[in-house]
LOVEXLUM-848101 format. One record per atom (N, C-alpha, C): z, x, y. Coordinates in steps of 0.02 Angstrom, whole numbers, padded with zeros to 5 digits, always signed. Layout:
ZXY/...
# end
This chain:
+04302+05748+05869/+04329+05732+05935/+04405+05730+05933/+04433+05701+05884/+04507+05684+05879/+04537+05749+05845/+04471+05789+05823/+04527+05849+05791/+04533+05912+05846/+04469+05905+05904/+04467+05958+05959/+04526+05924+06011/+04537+05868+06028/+04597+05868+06044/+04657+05874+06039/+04685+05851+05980/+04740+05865+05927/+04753+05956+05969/+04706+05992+05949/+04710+06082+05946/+04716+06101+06026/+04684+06075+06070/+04687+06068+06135/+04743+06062+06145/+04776+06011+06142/+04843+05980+06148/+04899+06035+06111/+04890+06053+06047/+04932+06094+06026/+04944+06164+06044/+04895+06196+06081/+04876+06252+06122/+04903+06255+06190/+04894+06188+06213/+04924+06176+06301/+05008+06173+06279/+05043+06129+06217/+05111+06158+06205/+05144+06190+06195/+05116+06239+06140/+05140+06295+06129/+05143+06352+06199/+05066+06363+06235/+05064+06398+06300/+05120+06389+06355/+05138+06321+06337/+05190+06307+06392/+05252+06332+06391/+05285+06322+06319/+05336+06358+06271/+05347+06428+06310/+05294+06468+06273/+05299+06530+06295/+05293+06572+06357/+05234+06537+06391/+05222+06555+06444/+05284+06523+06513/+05311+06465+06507/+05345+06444+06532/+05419+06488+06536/+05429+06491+06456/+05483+06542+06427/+05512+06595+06459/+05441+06635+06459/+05445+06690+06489/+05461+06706+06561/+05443+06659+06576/+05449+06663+06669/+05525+06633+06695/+05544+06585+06641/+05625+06589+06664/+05687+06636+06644/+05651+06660+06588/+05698+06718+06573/+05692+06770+06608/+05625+06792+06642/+05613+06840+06696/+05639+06820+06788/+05653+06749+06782/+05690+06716+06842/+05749+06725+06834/+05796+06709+06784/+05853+06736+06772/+05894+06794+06747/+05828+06830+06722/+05859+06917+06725/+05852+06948+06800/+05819+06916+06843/+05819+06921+06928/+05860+06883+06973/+05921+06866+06922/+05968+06820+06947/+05944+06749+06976/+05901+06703+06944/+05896+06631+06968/+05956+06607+06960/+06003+06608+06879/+06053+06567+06873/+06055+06482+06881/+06100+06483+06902/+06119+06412+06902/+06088+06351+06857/+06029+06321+06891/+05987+06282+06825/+05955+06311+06765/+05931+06374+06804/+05905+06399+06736/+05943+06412+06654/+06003+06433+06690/+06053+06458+06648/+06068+06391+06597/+06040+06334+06606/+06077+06297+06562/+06018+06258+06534/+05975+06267+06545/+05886+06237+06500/+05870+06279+06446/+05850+06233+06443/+05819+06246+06361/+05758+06229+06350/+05710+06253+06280/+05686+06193+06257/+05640+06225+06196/+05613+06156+06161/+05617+06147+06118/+05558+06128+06059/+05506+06157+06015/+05436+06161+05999/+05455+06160+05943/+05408+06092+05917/+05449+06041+05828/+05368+06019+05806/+05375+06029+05738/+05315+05992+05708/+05331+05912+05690/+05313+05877+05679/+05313+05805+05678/+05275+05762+05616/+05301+05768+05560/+05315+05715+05531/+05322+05646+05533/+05275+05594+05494/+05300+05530+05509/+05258+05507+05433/+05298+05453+05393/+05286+05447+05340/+05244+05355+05353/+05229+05345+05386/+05160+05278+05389/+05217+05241+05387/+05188+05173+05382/+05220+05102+05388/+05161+05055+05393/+05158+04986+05383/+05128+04941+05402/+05145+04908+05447/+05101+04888+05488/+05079+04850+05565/+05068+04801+05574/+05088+04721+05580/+05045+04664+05594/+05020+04677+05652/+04968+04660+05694/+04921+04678+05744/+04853+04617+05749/+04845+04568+05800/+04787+04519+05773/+04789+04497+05750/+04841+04485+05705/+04790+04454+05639/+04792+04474+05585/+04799+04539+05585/+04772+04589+05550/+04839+04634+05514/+04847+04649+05455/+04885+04703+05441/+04861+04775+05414/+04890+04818+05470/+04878+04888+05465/+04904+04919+05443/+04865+04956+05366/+04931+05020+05340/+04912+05065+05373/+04963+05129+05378/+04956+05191+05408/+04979+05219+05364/+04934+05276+05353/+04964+05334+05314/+04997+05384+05333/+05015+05451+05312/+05066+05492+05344/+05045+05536+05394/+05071+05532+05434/+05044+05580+05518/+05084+05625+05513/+05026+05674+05567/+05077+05762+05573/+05058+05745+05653/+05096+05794+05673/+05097+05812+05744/+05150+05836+05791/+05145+05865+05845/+05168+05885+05882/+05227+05883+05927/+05280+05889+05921/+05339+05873+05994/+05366+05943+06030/+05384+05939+06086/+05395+05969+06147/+05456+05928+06178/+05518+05981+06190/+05572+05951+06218/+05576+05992+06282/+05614+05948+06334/+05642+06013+06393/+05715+05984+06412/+05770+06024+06410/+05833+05996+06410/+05879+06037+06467/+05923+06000+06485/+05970+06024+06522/+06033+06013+06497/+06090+06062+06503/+06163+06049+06507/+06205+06029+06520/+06226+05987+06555/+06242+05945+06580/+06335+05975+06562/+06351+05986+06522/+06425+06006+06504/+06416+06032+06433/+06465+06067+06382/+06464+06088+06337/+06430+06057+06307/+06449+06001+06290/+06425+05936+06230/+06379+05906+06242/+06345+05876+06285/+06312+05823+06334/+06232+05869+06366/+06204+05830+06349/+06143+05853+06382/+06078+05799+06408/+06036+05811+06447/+05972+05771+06454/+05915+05801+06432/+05883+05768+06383/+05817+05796+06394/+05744+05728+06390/+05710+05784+06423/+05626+05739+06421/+05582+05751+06384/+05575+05732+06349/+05543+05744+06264/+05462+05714+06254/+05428+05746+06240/+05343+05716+06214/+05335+05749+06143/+05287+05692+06130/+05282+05707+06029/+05196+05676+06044/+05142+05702+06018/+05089+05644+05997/+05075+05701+05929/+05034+05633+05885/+05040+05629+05830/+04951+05603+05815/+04951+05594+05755/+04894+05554+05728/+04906+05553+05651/+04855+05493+05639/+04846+05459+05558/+04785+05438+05558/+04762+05428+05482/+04728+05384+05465/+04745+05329+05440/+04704+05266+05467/+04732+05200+05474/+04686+05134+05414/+04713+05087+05384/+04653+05057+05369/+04673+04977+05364/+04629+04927+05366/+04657+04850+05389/+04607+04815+05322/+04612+04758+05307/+04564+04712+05285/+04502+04679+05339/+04436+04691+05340/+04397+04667+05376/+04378+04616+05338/+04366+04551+05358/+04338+04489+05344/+04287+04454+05395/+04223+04471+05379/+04163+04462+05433/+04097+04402+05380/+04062+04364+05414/+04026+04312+05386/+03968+04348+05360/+03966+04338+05298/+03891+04361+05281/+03826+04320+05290/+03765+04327+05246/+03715+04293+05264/+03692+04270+05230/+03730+04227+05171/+03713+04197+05129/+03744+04131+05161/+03785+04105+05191/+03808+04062+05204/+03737+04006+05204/+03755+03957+05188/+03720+03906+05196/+03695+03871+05247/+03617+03846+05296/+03622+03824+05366/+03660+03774+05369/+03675+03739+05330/+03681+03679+05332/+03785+03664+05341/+03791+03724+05327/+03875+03742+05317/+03915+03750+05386/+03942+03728+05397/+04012+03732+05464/+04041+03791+05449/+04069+03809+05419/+04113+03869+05367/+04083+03920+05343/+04067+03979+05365/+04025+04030+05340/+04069+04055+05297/+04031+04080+05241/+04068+04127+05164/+04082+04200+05220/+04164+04217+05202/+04176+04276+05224/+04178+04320+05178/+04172+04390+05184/+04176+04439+05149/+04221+04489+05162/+04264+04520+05104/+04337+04546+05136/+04305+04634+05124/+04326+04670+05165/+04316+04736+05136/+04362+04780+05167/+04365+04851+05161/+04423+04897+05211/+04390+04930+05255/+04418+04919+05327/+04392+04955+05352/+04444+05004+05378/+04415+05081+05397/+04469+05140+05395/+04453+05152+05468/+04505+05190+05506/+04507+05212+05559/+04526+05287+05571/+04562+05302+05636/+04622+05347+05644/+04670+05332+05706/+04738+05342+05701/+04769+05312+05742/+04803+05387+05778/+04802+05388+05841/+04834+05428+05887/+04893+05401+05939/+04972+05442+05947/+05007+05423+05966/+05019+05469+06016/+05060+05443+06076/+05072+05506+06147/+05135+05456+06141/+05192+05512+06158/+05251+05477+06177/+05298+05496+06224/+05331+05486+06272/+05355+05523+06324/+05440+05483+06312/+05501+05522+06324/+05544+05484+06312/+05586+05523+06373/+05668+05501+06388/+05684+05529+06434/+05769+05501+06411/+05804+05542+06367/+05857+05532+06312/+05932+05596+06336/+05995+05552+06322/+06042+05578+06333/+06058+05614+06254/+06099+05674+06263/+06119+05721+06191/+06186+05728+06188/+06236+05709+06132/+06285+05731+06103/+06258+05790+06059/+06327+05835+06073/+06333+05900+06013/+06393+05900+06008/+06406+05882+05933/+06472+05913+05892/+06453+05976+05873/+06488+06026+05896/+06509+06075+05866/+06542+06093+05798/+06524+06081+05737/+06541+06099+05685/+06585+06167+05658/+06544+06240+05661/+06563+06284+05681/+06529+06304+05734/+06512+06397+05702/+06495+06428+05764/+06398+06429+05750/+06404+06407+05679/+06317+06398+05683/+06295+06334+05675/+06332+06301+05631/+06307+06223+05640/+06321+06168+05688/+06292+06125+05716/+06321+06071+05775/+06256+06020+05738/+06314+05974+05741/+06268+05899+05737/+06254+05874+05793/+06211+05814+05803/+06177+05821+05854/+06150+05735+05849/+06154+05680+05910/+06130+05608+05912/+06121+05630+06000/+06049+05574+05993/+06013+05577+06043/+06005+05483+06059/+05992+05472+06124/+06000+05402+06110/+05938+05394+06194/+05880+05369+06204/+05870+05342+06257/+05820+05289+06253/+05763+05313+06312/+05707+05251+06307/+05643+05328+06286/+05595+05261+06264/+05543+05299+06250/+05457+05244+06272/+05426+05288+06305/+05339+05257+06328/+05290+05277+06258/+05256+05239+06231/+05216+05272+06191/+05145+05244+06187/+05105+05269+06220/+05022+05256+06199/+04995+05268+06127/+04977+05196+06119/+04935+05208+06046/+04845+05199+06053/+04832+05203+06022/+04765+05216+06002/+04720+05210+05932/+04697+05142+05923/+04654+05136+05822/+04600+05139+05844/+04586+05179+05833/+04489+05204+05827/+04464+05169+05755/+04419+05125+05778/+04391+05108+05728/+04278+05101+05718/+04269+05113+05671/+04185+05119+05682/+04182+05040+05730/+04202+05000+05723/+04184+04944+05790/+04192+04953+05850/+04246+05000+05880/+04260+05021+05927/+04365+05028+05946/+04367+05062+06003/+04449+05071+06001/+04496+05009+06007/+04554+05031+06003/+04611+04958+06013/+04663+05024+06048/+04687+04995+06125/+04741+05025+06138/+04795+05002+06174/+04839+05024+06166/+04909+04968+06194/+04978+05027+06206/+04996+05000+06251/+05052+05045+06280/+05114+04985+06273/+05167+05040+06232/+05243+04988+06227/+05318+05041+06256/+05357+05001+06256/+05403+05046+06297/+05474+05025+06265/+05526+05040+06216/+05584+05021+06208/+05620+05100+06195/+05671+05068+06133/+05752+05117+06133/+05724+05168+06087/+05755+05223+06088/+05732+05282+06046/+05802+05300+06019/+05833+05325+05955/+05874+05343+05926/+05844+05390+05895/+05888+05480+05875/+05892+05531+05864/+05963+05550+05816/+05966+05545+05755/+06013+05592+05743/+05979+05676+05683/+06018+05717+05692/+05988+05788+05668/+06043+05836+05676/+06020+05910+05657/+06051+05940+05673/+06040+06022+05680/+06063+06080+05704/+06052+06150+05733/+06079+06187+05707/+06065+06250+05696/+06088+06303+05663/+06048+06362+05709/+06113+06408+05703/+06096+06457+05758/+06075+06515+05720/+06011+06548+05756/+05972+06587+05713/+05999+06664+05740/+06010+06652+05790/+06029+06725+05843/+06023+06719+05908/+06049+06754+05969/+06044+06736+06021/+06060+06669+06038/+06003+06652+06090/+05988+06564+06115/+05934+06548+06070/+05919+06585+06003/+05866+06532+05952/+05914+06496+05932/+05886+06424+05908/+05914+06385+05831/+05859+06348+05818/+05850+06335+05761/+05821+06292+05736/+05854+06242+05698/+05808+06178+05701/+05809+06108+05729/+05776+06048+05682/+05828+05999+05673/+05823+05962+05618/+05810+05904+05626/+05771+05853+05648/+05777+05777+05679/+05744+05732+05641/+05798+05675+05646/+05766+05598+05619/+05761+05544+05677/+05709+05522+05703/+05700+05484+05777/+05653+05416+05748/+05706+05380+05763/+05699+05297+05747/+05681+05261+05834/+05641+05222+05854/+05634+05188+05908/+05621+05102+05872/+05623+05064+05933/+05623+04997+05950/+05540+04984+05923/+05481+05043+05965/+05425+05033+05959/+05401+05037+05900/+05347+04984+05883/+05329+04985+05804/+05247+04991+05805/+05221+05005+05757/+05166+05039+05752/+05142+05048+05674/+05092+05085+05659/+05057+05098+05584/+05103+05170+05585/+05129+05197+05639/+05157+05281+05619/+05225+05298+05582/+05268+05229+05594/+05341+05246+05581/+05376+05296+05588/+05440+05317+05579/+05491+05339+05611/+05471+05423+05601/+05478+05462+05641/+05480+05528+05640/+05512+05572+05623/+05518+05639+05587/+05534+05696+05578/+05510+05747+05588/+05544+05791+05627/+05556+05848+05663/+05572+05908+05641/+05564+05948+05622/+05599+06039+05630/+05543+06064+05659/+05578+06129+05721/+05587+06181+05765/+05626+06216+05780/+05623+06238+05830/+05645+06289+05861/+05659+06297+05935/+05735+06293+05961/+05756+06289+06030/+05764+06346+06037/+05746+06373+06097/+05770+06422+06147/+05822+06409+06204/+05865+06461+06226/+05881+06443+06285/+05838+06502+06356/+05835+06465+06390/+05803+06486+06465/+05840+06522+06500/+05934+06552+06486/+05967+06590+06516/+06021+06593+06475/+06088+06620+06516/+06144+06643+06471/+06200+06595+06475/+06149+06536+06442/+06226+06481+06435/+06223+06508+06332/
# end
C-alpha cells in the first residue's frame, strides 16, 4: 500500500515536471513572457538520515528515508526569489512496546509488563512556501539560502493501527547550483526546519529548469 503510493506520487511529480515544462516553454516560444519568463522549477531526490522522536511516551527511532521534492519558483529580481516547495518522504520506524502479559498474578494491582520492538513505517508530506537568496559566485556556481515556513503531515503506521499529526514551523535551506547548460542546473540542498519528527533534516540533489529566457 505504502509502496503503490510512494510510485503514484512519484509519477504524478515527475508528469508535472515535464508535462507542465513543456507547455510553458511552448507558451513562451508563443510569446507568453512576462511570468513565464522568470519560473522555474525544480525535481530533487530526498534524503534524510533518521533521528529519534519522543512521542507518548514513547521513543521513536527512525531510520533513513528516501523520497521525493518538487519546487516551483519565481524571480522576483536577479538574486531573490519565491518558491513553493513539496517533499514527501518515508521510513521505517521502530519504538519499545511495553504491554501486560498473562502471567500476572489475580491477586496483583501491577501487572508484569513485557518490553518488545515494535516496527512500523513512517510517511511525510510537506508543503513549504520560502524566500531565496543567490550569490552568484561565478558564471556556473551560485550559492544559495532559503529561509521560510513549512506544513508537514506525518504518519506511523503501526500493526496496532496509525498515529497522525500535522505541525507547522520555520524551514531553513542552505545549498548550492551549478549550471549544466542552458536554464538546466543542478542542485545541492541541506533543509533544517523547526518541525521534529523520526525523519530528520533533509538532503536534496536535482535538477532546475527554467520555464523561459530569464
Amino acid at each position: 500500500m505504502r509502496k503503490n503510493r510512494f510510485n503514484i506520487l512519484f509519477g504524478l511529480m515527475f508528469s508535472a515536471m515535464f508535462f507542465g515544462g513543456g507547455l510553458l516553454f511552448s507558451l513562451s516560444a508563443e510569446g507568453g513572457g512576462g511570468f513565464l519568463d522568470k519560473s522555474y522549477g525544480v525535481a530533487k531526490f530526498m534524503y534524510s538520515p533518521g533521528a529519534d522522536y519522543e512521542h507518548s511516551g514513547h521513543v521513536i527511532t527512525g531510520e533513513s528515508a528516501m523520497g521525493l521534492g518538487f519546487d516551483l519558483g519565481y524571480k522576483i529580481m536577479d538574486s531573490v526569489s519565491a518558491e513553493l516547495a513539496f517533499s514527501y518522504g518515508s521510513n521505517s520506524i521502530s519504538k519499545e512496546d511495553h504491554t501486560a502479559t498473562d502471567s500476572t498474578p489475580t491477586h496483583s494491582m501491577f501487572p508484569l509488563m513485557a518490553t518488545g520492538t515494535l516496527s512500523g513505517t513512517g510517511t511525510y508530506l510537506a508543503i513549504g512556501l520560502l524566500g531565496v537568496y543567490t550569490y552568484h559566485i561565478n558564471e556556473q556556481f551560485s550559492a544559495v539560502g532559503k529561509f521560510g515556513f513549512v506544513s508537514e503531515s506525518e504518519t506511523l503506521s503501526w500493526d496496532t493501527g496509525d498515529e497522525s499529526a500535522s505541525s507547522t514551523g520555520v524551514v531553513y535551506v542552505l545549498g548550492g547550483e551549478y549550471v549544466l547548460g542552458g536554464h538546466n542546473e543542478l542542485v545541492l540542498e541541506y533543509e533544517g526546519s523547526t518541525v521534529e519528527g523520526p525523519k530528520g533534516a533533509n538532503i536534496f540533489i536535482g535538477w532546475k529548469t527554467g520555464f523561459g529566457g530569464h
